[in-house]
N, C-alpha and C positions, 0 to 999 in steps of 0.2 A: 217301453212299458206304458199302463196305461193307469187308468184310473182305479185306485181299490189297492196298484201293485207298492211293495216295498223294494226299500234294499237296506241292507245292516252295513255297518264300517267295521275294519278291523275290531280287535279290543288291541286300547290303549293305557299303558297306565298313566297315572296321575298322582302328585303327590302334595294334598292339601295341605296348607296352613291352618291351623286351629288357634293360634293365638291373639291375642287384640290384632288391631288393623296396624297399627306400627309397624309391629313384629313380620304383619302379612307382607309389609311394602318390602322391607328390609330383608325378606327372604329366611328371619331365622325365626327362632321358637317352636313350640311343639309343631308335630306336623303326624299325618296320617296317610298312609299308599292307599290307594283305590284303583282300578280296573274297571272301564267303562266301554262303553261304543252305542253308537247311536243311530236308531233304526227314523229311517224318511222313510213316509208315505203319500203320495199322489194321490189327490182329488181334485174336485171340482168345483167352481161357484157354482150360482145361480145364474152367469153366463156362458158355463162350459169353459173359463178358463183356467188354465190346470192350477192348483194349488197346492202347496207342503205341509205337511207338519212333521213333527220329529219329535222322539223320544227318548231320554236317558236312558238306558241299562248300566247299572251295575251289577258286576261279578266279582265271588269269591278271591280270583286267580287269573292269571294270566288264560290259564285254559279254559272259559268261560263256564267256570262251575257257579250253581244258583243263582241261574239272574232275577233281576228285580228290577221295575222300572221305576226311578226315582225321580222324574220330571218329564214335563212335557211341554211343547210349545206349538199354538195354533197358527195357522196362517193367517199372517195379517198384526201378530202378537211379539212385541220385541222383547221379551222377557221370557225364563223358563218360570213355569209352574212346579212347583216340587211337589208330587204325590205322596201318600200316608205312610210307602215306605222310606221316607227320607227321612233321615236321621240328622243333627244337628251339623255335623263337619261336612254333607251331600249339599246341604243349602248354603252352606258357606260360599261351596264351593260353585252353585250354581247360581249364588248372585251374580251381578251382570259388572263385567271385568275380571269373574271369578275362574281361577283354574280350569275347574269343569265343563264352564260356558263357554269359553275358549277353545280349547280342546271337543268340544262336540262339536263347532263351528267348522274349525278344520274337519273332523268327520263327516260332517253332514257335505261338504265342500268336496269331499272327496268320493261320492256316490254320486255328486252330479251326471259325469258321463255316461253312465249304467242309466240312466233314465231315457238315454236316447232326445234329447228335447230341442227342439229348434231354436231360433234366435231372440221371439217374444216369450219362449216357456222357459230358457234362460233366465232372462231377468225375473220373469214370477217367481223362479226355484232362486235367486240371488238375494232378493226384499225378503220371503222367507228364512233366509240365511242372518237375515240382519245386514245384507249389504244393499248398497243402493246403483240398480240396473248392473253391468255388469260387473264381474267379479275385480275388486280394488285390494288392497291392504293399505293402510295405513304408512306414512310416510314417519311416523314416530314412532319408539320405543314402547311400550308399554306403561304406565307407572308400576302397576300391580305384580308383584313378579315370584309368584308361586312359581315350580318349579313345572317347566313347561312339559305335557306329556310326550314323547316322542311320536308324536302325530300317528293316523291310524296307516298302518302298512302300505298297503296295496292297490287300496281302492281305487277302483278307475281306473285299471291298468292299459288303457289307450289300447290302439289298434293290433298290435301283432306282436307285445314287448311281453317276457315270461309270465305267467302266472305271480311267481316272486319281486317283478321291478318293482321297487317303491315311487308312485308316484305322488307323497305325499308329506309332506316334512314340517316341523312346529315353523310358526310365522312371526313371533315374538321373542326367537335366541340373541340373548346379549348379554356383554363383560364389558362392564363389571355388571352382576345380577342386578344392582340399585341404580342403573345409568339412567332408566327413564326417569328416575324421581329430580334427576338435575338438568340446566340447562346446555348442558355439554356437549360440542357438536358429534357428529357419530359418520360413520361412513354406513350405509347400508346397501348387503348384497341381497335383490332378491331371486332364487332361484326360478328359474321358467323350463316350462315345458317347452322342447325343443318343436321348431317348426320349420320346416324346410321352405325354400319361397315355389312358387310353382310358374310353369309358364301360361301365358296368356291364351286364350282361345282365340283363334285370330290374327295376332299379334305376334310381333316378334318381343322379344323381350319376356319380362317375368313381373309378376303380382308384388306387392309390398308382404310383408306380412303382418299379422294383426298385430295391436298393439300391446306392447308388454304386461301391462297392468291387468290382462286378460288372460293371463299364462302364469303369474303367480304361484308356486305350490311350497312356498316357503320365503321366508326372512329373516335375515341377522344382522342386528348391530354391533359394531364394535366403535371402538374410540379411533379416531382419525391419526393413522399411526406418522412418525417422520417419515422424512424423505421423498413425500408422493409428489410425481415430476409425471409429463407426458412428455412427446415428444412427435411432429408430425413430420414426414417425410415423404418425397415422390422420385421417382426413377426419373433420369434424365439417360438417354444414349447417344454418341457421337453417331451420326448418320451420313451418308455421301451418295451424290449422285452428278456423274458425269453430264455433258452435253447431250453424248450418243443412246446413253440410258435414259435423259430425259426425252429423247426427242419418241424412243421405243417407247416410252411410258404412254406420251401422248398419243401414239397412235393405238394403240392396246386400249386406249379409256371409249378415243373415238368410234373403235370398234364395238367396242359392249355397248356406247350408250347409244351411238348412231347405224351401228350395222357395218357390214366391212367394206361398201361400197367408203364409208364417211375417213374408213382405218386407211386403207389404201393411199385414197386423196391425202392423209395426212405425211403417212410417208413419204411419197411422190415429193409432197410440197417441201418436206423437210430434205431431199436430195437434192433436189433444184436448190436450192439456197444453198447449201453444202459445197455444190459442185462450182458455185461462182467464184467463192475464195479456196487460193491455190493452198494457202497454211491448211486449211479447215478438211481441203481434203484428204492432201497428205496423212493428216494426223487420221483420217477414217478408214484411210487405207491400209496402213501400217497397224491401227485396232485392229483390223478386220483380218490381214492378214496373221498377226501376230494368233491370236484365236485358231487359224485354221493349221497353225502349224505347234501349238504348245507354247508359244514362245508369249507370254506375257507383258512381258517389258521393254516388246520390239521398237514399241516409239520410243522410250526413251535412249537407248542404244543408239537410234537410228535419227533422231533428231537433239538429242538432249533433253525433250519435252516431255510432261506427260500432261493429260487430260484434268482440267480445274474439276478436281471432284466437290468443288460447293460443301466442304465439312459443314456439318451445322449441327447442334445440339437439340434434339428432339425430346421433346416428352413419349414418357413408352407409357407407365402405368401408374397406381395410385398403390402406396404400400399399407397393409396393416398395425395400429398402432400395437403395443402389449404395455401390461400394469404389473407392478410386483409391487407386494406387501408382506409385511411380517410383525406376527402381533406375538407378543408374550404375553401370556396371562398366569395369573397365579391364584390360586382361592382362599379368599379369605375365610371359609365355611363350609360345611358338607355340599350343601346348596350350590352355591359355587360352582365348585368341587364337577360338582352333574350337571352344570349346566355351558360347563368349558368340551365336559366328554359329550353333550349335544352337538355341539358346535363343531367337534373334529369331527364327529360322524356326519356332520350336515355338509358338509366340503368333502369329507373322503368320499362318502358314498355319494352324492349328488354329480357329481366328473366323472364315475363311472361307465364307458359302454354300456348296454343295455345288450341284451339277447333276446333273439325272436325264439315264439314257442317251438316252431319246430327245429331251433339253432344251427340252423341253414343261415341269418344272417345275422348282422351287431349293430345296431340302432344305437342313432348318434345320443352324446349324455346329454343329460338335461342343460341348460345354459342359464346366464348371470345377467342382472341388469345391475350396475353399481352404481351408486349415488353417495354426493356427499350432500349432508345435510347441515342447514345452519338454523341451529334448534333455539336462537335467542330471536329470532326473527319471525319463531313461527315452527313449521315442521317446513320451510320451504326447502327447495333447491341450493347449493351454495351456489351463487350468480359468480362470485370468485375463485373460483377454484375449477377448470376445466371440465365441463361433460366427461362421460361414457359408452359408448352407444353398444347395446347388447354383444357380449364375450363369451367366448367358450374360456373356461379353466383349465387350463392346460398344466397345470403345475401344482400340487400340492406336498407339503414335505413337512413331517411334526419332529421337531427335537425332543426329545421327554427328559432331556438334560441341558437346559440350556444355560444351567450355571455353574455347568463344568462338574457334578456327582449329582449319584444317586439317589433322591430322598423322596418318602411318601410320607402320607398320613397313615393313621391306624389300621383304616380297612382299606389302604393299599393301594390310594388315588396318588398321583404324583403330585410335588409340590407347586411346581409349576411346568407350560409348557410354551414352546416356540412353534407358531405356525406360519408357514411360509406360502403364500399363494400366487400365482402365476396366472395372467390372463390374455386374453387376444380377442380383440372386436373381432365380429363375421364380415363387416363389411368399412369401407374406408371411409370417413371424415370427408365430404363433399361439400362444395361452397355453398350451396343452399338448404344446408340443414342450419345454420344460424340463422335466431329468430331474428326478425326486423325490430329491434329492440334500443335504438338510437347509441348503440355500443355501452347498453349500460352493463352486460355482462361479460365474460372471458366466451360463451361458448364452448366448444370442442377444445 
């Protein structure tokens, strides 16, 4: 796109709090639904470099009947401006930590790739966004915890993935709804768009890939449940190799690396020596024959010997770690309630294949970066509790009974629920991905 062009986001709903600010943190008190989506526009400075702005739309209905634009923010401007049609619960909501502003955020976030924009018109479209150079989230909770709008559809729907893939999910889902208000540690998953690694121009081998915090299209907390254990492991295999196979080996290498004048000479040298001890030859003639007639075990039959096969214990490969987890939640509130049923859609549907448009093929799901977080020290990293290095999801499973019967609330949310998730890194735990850190953390 160019300069002058737009692009709109889904509509999404949203459901504001209109009560004192207490009431807002706490998730309950009156509250009012609204339907939004948020149109970026591309312009320019005074140096030609590209710039955003963005606008609120509200609508009647999910089906975008009568919009109105109820705020707007300039490039350059970390705040929305509310327009003349905003009404008291619109500004509420488009103060800054507010529902609205949040949820546009992700909209606006999720039209980036429809802009087509290279690497320095990224981060112009990112500062615009309110984020700083490329696209980050937040390593904490939220405090503020209106009820998050189910992020805008589709937008951006990447290179060949249906019309329908959602590539866009709320980035502030967490249980208990009031966890950011305390200092309580939290494990947070954030979903990534999946990237393949590629091969090197050139080069044997393959590219890294970019870094996760770039790939973001969603985040949840939850409370740091029991039981979380890793576990690292590597393949070991018995291996053997005789005298007569090492001596073949050698001259096979000498071949490749020197030519078969160098393989020859190797052989040669390796018979002459051979041929000087009477044990050594026996035993190679008896191989040799035993080979030419089926008969495998001729030396030993024929001498009682058999050839020092050198057993030795080899490393073959490095294995993949997996995580399981299972959280129960229960709601204490409507609120709640909605934002436990975000959270199963954010795991169901974000592990799901993908399909290309013309469903000729199935694009891998989106992937997880999991972190646990020690929220009394900061938003940092827990240095105690072992890494995770980017995981595909392999496993999701909800209980809707997991206290053995049936029970809802009135309009028919369940009491509570068990979620059970299943992970697996893409790639294995290597010695040099611990930082040089004087062992002040666990690492991996």
């Amino acid at each position: 796109m160019a300069a002058g062009q737009s692009e709109t986001s889904n509509i999404a709903p949203v459901k504001v709090r209109t009560g004192n600010a207490q009431q807002r943190r706490s998730g309950k008190g009156p509250s009012t639904q609204k339907y939004i989506a948020t149109k970026v526009t591309e312009g320019t400075d005074a140096k030609g470099n590209p710039t955003f702005t963005k606008e609120i739309v509200r609508y009647d209905d999910a089906k975008g009947s009568n919009p109105v634009v109820i705020g707007a923010q300039k490039t350059g401007e970390t705040k929305i401006t509310p327009t003349a049609n905003a009404n008291a619960s619109d500004k509420v909501g488009m103060a800054e930590g507010g529902p609205l502003a949040k949820t546009s955020g992700q909209q606006m976030e999720s039209t980036r790739d429809s802009f087509g924009l290279d690497a320095p018109a990224k981060d112009n479209f990112n500062k615009d966004n309110n984020k700083s150079g490329q696209a980050t989230t937040s390593d904490a909770p939220q405090e503020s915890s209106p009820a998050s709008a189910g992020a805008a559809g589709g937008g951006g729907a990447g290179d060949a993935a249906s019309g329908n893939t959602r590539m866009s999910f709320p980035k502030d889902l967490k249980y208990p709804i009031d966890i950011g208000t305390t200092k309580q540690d939290v494990i947070k998953f954030d979903m990534l768009k999946y990237e393949p690694k590629k091969g090197q121009a050139g080069q044997v081998g393959f590219t890294l890939k970019s870094d996760t915090d770039t790939r973001i299209i969603g985040s949840c907390f939850l409370p740091i449940p029991s039981g979380i254990q890793d576990a690292s492991t590597v393949t070991f295999n018995d291996d053997s190799m005789n005298a007569i196979q090492a001596a073949a080996a050698e001259a096979a290498i000498a071949t490749l690396s020197k030519g078969i004048g160098a393989g020859a000479e190797s052989a040669v040298s390796s018979v002459k020596a051979a041929a000087g001890d009477p044990e050594t030859r026996k035993a190679i003639e008896a191989t040799f024959a035993g080979a030419a007639v089926g008969a495998e075990n001729l030396l030993a039959r024929t001498t009682g010997n058999i050839l020092n096969p050198n057993l030795e214990l080899l490393f073959k490969a490095p294995t993949l770690r997996t995580f399981n987890f299972t959280f129960k939640m229960s709601a204490r509130n409507s609120d709640e309630a909605d934002e436990i049923i975000r959270i199963l859609r954010f795991f169901k549907q974000g592990s799901r294949p993908q399909r290309s448009q013309s469903n000729l093929y199935l694009k891998s799901p989106h992937t997880f970066k999991i972190k646990y977080l020690h929220r009394a020290a900061g938003t940092d990293e827990h240095q105690y509790i072992g890494k995770v290095k980017e995981c595909a999801c392999t496993n999701v499973a909800v209980n809707y009974t997991p206290d053995g019967q049936y029970a809802t609330y009135t309009d028919g949310k369940l009491v509570s629920y068990a979620l059970t998730l299943g992970f697996k890194e893409l790639e294995p735990v290597f010695n040099d991905d611990y930082e040089n850190d004087n062992d002040a953390s666990i690492g991996f």
